[in-house]
Backbone atoms as SQL, in Angstrom:
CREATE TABLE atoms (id INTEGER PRIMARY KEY, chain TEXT, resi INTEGER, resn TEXT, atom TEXT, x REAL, y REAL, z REAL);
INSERT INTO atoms VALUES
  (1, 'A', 1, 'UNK', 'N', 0.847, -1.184, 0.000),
  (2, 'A', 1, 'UNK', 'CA', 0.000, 0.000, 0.000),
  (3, 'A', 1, 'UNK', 'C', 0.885, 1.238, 0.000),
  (4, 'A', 2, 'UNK', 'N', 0.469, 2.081, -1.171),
  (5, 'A', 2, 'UNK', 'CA', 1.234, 3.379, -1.218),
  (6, 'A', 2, 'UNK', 'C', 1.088, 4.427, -0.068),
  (7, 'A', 3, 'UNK', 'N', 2.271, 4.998, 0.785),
  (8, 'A', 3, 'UNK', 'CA', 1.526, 6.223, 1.818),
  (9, 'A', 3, 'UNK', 'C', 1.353, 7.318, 0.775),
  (10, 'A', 4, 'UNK', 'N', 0.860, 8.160, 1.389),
  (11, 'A', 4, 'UNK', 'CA', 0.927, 10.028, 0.681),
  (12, 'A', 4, 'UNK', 'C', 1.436, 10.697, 1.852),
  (13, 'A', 5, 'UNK', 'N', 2.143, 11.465, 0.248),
  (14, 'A', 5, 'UNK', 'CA', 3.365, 13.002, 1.349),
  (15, 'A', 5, 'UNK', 'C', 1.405, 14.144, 1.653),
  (16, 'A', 6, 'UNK', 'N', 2.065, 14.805, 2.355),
  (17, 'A', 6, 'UNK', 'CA', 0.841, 15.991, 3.139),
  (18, 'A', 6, 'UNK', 'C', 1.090, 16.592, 1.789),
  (19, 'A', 7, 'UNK', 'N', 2.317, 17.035, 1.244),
  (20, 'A', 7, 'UNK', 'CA', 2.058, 18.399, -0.306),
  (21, 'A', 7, 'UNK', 'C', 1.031, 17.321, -1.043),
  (22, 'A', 8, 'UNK', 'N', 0.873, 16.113, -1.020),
  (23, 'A', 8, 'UNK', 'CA', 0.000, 15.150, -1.802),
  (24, 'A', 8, 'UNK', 'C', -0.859, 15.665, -2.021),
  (25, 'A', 9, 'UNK', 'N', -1.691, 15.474, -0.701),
  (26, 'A', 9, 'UNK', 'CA', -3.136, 15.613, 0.090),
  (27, 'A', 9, 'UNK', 'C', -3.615, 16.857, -0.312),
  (28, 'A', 10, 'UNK', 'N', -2.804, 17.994, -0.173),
  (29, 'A', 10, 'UNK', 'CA', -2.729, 19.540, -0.320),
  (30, 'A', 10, 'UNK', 'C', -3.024, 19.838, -1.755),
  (31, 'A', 11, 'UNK', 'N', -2.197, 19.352, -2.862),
  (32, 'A', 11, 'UNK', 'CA', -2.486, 19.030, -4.202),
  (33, 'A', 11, 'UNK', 'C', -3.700, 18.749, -4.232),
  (34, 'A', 12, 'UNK', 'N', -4.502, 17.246, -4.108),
  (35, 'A', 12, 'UNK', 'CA', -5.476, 16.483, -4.061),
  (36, 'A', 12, 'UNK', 'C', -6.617, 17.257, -3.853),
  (37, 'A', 13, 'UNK', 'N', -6.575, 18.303, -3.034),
  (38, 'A', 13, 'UNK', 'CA', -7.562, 18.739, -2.594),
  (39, 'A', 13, 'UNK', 'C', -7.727, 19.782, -3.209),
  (40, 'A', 14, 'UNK', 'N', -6.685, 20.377, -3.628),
  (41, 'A', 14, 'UNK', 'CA', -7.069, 21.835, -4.772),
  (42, 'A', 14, 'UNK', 'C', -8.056, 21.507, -5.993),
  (43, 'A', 15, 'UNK', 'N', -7.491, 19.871, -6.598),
  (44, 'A', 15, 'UNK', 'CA', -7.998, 19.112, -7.264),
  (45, 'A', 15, 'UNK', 'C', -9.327, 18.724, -7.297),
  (46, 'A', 16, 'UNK', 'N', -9.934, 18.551, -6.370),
  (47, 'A', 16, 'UNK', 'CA', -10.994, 17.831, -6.178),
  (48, 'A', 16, 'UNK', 'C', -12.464, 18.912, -5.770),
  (49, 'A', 17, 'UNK', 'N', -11.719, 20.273, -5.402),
  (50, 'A', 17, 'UNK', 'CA', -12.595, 21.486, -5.287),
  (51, 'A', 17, 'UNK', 'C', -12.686, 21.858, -7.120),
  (52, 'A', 18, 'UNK', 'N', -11.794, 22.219, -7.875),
  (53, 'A', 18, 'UNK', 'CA', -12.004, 22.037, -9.069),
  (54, 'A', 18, 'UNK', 'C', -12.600, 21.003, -9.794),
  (55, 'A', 19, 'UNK', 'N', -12.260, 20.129, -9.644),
  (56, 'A', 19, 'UNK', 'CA', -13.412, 18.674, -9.998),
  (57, 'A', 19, 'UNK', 'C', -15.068, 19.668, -9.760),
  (58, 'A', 20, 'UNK', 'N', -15.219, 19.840, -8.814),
  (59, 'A', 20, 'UNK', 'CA', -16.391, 20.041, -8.439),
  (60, 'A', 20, 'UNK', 'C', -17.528, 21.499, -9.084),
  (61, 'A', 21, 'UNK', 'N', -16.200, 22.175, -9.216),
  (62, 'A', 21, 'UNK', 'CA', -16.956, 23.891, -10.047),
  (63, 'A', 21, 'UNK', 'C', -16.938, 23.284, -11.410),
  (64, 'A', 22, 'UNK', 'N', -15.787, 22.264, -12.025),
  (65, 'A', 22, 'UNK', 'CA', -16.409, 22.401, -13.631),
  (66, 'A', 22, 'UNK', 'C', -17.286, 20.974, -13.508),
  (67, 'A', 23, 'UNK', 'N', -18.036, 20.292, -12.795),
  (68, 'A', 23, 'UNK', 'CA', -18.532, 19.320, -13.097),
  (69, 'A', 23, 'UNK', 'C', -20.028, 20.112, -12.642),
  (70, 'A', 24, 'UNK', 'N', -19.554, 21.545, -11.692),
  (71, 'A', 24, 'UNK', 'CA', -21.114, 22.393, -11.801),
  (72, 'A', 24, 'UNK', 'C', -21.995, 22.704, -12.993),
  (73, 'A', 25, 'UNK', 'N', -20.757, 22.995, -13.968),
  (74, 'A', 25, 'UNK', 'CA', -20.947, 23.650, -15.141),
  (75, 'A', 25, 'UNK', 'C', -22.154, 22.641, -16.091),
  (76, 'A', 26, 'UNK', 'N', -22.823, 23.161, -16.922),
  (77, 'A', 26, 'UNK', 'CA', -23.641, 22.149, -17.516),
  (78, 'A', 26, 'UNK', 'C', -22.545, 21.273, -18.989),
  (79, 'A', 27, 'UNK', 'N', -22.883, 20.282, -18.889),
  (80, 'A', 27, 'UNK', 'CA', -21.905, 19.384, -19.717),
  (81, 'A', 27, 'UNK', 'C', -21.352, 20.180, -21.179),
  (82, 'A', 28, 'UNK', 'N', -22.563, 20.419, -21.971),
  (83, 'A', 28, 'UNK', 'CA', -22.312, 21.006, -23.274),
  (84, 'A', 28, 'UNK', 'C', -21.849, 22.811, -22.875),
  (85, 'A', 29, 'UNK', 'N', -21.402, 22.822, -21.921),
  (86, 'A', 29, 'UNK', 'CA', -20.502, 24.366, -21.985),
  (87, 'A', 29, 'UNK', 'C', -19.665, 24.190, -20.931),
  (88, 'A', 30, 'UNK', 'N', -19.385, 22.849, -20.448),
  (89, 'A', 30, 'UNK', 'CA', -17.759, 22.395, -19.634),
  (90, 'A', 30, 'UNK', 'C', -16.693, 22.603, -20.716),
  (91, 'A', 31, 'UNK', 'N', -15.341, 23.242, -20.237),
  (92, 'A', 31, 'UNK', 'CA', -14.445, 23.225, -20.822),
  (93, 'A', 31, 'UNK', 'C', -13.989, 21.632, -20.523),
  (94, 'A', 32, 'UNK', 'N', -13.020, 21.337, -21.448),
  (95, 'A', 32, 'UNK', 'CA', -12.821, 20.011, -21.582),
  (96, 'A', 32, 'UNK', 'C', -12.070, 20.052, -19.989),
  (97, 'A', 33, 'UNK', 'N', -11.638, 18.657, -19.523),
  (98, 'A', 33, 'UNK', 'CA', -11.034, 18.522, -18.124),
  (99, 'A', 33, 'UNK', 'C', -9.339, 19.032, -18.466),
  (100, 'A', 34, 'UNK', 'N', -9.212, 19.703, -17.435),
  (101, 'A', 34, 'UNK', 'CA', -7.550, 19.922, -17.414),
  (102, 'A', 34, 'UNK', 'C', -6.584, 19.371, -17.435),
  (103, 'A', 35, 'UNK', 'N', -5.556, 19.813, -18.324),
  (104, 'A', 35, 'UNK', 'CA', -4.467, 18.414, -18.135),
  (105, 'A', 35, 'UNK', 'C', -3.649, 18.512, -16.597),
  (106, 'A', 36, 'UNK', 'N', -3.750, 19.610, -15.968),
  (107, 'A', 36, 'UNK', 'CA', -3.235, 19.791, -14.510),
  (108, 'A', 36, 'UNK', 'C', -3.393, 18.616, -14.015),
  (109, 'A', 37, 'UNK', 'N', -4.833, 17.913, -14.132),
  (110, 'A', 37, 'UNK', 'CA', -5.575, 16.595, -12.830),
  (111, 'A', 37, 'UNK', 'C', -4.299, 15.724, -13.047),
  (112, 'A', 38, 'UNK', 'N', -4.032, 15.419, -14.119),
  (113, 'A', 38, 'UNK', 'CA', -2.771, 14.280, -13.955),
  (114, 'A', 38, 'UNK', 'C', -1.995, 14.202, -13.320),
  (115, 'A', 39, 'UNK', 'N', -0.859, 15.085, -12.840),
  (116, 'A', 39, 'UNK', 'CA', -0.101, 14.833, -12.102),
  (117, 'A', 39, 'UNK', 'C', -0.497, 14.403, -10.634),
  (118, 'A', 40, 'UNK', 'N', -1.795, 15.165, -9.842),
  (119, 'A', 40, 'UNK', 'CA', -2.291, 14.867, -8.685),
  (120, 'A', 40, 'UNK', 'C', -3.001, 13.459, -8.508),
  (121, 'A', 41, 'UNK', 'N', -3.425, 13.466, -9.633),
  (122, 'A', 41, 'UNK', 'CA', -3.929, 12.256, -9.395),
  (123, 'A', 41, 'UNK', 'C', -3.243, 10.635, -9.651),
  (124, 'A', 42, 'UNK', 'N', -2.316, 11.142, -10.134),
  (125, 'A', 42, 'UNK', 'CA', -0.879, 9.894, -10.315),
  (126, 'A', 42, 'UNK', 'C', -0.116, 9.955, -9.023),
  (127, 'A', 43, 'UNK', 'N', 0.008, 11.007, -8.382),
  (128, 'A', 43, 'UNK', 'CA', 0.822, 10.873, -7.091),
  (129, 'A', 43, 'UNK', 'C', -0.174, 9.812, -5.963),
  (130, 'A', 44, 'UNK', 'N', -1.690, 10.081, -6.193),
  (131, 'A', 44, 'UNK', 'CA', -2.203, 9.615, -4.739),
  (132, 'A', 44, 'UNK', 'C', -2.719, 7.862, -5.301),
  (133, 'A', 45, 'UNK', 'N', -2.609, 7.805, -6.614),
  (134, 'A', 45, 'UNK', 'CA', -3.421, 6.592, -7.605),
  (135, 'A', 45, 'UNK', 'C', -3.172, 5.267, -6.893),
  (136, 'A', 46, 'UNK', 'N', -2.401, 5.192, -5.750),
  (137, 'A', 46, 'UNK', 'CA', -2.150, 3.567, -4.912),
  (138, 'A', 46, 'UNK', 'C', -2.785, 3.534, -3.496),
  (139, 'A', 47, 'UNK', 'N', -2.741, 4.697, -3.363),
  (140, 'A', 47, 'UNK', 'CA', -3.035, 5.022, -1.814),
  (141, 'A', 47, 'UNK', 'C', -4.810, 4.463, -1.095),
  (142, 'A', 48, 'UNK', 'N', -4.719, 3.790, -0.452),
  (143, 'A', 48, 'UNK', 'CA', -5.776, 3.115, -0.229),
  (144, 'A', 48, 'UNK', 'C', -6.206, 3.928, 1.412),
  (145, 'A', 49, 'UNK', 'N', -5.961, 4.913, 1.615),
  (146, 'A', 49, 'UNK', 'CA', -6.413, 5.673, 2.872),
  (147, 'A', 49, 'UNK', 'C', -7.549, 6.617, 2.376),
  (148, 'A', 50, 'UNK', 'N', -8.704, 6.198, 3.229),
  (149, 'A', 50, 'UNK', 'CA', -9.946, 6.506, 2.965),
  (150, 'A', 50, 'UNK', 'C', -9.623, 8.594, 2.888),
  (151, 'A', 51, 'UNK', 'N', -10.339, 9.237, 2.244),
  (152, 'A', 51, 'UNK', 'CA', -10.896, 10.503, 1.943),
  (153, 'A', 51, 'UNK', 'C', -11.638, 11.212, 2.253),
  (154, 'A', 52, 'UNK', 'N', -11.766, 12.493, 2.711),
  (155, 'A', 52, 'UNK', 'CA', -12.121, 12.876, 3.418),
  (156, 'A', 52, 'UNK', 'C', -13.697, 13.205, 2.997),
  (157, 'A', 53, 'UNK', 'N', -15.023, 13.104, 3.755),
  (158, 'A', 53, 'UNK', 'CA', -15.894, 12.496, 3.242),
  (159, 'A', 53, 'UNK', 'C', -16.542, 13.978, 2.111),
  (160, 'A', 54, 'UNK', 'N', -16.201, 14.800, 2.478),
  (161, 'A', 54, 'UNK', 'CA', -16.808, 15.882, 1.875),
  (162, 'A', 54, 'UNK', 'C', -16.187, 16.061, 0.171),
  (163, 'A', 55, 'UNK', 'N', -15.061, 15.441, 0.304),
  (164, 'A', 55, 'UNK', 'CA', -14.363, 14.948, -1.108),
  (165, 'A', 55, 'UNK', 'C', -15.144, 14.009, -1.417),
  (166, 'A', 56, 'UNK', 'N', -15.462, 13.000, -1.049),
  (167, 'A', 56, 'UNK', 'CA', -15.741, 12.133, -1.667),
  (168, 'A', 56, 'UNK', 'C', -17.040, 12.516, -2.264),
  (169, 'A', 57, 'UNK', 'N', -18.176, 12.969, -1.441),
  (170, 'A', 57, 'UNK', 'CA', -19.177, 13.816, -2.418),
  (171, 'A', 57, 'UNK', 'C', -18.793, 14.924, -3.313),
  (172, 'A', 58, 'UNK', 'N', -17.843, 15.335, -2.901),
  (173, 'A', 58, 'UNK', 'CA', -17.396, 16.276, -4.750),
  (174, 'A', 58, 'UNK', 'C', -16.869, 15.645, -6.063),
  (175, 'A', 59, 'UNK', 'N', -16.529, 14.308, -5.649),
  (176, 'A', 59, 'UNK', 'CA', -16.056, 13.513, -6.887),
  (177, 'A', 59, 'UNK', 'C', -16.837, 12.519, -6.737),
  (178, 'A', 60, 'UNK', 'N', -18.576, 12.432, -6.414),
  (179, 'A', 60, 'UNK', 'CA', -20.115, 11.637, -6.771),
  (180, 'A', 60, 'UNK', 'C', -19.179, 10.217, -6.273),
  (181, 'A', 61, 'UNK', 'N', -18.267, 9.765, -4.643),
  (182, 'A', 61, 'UNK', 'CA', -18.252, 8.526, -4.809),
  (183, 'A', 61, 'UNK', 'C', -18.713, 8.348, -3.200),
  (184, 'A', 62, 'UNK', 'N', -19.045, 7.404, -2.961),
  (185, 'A', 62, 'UNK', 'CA', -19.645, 6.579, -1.654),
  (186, 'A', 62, 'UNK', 'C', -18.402, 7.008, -0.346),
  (187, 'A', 63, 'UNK', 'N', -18.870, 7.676, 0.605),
  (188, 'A', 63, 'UNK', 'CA', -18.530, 8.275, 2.155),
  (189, 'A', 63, 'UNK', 'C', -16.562, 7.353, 2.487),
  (190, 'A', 64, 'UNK', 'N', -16.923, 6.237, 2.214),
  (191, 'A', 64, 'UNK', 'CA', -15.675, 5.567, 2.874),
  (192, 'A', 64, 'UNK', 'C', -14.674, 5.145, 1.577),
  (193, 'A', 65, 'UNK', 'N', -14.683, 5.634, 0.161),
  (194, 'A', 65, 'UNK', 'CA', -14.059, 5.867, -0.918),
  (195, 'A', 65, 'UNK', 'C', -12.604, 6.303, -0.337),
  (196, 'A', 66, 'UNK', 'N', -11.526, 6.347, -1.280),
  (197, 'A', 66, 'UNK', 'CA', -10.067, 6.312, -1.377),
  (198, 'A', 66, 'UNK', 'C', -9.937, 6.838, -1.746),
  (199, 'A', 67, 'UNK', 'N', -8.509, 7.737, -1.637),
  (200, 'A', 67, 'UNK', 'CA', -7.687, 8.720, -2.598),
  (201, 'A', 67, 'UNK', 'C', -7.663, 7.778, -3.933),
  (202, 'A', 68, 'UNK', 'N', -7.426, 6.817, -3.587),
  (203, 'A', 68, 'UNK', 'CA', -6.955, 5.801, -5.214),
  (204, 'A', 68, 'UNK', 'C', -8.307, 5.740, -6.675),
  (205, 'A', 69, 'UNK', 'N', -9.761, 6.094, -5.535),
  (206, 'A', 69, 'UNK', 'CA', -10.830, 5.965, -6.380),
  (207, 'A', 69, 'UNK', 'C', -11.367, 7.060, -6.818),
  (208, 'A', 70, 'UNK', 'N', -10.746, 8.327, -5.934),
  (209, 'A', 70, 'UNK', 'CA', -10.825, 9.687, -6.285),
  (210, 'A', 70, 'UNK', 'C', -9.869, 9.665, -7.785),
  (211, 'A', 71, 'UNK', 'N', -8.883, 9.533, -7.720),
  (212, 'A', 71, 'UNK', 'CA', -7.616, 9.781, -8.314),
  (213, 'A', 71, 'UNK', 'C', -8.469, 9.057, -9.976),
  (214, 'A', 72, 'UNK', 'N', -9.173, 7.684, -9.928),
  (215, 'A', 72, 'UNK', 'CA', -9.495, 7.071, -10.760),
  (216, 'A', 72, 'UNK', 'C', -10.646, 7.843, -11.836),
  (217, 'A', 73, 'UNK', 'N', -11.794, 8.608, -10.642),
  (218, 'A', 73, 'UNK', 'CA', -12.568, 9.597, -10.882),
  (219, 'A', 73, 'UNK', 'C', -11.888, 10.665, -11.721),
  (220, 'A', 74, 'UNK', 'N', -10.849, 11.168, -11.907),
  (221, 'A', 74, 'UNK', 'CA', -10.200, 12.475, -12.198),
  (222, 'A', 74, 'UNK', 'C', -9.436, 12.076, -13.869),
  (223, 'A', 75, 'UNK', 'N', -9.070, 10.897, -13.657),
  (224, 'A', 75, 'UNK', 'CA', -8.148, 9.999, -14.476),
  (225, 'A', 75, 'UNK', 'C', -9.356, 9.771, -15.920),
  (226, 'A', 76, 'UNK', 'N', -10.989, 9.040, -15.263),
  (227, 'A', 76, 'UNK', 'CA', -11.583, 8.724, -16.070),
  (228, 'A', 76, 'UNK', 'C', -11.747, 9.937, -16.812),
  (229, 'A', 77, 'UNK', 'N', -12.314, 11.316, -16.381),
  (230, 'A', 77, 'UNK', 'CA', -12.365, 12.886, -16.934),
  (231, 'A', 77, 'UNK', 'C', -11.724, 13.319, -18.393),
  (232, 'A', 78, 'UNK', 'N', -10.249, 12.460, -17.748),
  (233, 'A', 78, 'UNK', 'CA', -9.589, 13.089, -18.887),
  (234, 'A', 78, 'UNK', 'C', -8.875, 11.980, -20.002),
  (235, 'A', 79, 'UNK', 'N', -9.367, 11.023, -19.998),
  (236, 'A', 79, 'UNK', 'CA', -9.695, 9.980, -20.697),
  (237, 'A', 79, 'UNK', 'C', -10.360, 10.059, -21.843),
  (238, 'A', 80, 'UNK', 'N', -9.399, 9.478, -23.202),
  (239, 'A', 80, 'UNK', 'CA', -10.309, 10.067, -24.484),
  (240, 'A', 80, 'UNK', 'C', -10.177, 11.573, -24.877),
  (241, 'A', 81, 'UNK', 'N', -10.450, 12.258, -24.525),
  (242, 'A', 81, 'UNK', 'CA', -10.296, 13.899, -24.218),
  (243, 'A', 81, 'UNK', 'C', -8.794, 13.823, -25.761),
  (244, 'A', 82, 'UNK', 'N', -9.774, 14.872, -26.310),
  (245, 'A', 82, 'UNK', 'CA', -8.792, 15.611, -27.866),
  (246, 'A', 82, 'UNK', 'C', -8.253, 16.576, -27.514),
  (247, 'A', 83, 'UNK', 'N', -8.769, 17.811, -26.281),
  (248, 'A', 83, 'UNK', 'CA', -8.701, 18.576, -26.714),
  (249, 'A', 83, 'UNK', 'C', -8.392, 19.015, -25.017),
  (250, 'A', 84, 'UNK', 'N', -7.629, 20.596, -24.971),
  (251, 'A', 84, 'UNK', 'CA', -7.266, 21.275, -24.372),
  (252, 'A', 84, 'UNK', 'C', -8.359, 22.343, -23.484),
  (253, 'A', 85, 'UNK', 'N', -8.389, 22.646, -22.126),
  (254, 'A', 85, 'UNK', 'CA', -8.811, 24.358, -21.826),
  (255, 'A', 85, 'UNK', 'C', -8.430, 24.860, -22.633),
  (256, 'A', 86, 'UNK', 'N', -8.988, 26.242, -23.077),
  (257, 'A', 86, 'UNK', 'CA', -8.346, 27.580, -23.711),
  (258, 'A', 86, 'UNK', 'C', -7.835, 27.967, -22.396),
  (259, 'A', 87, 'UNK', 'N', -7.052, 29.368, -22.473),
  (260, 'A', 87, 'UNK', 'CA', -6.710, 29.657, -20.945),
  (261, 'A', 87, 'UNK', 'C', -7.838, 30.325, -20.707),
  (262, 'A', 88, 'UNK', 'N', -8.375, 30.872, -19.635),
  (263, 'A', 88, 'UNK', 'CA', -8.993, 31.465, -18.623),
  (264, 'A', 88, 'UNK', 'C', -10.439, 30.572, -19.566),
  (265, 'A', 89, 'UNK', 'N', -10.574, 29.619, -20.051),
  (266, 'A', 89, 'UNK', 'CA', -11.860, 29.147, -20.244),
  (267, 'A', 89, 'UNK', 'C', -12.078, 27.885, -19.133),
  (268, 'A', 90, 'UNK', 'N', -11.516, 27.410, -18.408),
  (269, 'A', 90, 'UNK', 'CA', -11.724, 26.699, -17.567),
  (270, 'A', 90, 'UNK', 'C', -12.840, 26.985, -16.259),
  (271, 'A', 91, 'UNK', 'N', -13.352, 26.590, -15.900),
  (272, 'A', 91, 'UNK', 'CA', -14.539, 25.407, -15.608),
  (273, 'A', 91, 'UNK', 'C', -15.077, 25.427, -17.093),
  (274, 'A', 92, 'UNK', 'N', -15.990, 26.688, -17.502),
  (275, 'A', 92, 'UNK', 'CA', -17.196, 26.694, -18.274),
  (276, 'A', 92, 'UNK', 'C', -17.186, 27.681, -19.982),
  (277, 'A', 93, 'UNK', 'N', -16.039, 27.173, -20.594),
  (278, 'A', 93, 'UNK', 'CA', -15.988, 27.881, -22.144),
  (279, 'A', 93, 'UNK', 'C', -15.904, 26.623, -22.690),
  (280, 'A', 94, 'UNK', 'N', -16.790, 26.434, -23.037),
  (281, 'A', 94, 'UNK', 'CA', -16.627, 24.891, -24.487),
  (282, 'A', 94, 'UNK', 'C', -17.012, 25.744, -26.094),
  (283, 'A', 95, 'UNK', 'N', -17.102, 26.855, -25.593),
  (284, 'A', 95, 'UNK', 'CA', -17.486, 27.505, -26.867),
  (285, 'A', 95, 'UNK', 'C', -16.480, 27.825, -28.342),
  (286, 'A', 96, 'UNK', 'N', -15.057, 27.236, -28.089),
  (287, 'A', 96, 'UNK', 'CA', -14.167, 27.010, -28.919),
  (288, 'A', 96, 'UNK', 'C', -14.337, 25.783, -29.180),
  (289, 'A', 97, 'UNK', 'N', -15.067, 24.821, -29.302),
  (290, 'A', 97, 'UNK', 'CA', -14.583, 23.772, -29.795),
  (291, 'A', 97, 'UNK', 'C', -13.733, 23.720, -30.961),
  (292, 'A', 98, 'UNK', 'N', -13.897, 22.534, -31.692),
  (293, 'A', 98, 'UNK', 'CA', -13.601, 22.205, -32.890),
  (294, 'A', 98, 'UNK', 'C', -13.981, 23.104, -33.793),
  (295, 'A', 99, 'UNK', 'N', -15.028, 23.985, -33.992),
  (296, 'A', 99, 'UNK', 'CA', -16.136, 24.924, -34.824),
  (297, 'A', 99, 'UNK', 'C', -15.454, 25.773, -34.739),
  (298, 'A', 100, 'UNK', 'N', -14.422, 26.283, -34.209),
  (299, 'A', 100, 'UNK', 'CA', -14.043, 27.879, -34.331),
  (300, 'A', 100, 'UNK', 'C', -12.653, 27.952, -35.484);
């Protein structure tokens, strides 16, 4: 079982408050997911120490969930994904797609 460093956790959690404003956003005007989530979520991706529960409802998973299933949550996001944020279009500019 992987531990986590505290800058982990600290990361993780910047992460997972963002998870939560662009997954506010309505789907067809979400900017695509950020390539930022990767790195945070590769650092905590083994770690089997439960999450803190108010995370775990920002990334839609069940109270006694893992950094590892958070991390999986963040991972699936950007999965498939063509395409980039514009800058400052993050949570909610999908209005560049492909069409512009």
């Amino acid at each position: 079982m992987a531990t986590m460093h505290q800058a982990a956790a600290v990361t993780f959690e910047r992460v997972v408050h963002e998870f939560a404003r662009w997954r506010a956003v309505p789907e067809k005007a979400r900017s695509p997911a950020p390539p930022w989530w990767w790195g945070p979520a590769f650092e905590v991706i083994g770690v089997a120490q439960p999450m803190p529960q108010a995370w775990c409802a920002s990334l839609e998973l069940p109270e006694s969930a893992t950094y590892a299933e958070g991390a999986q949550v963040l991972l699936t996001s950007l999965a498939g994904q063509t395409s980039l944020p514009w800058p400052g279009g993050f949570p909610g500019d999908a209005a560049h797609s492909d069409s512009a």
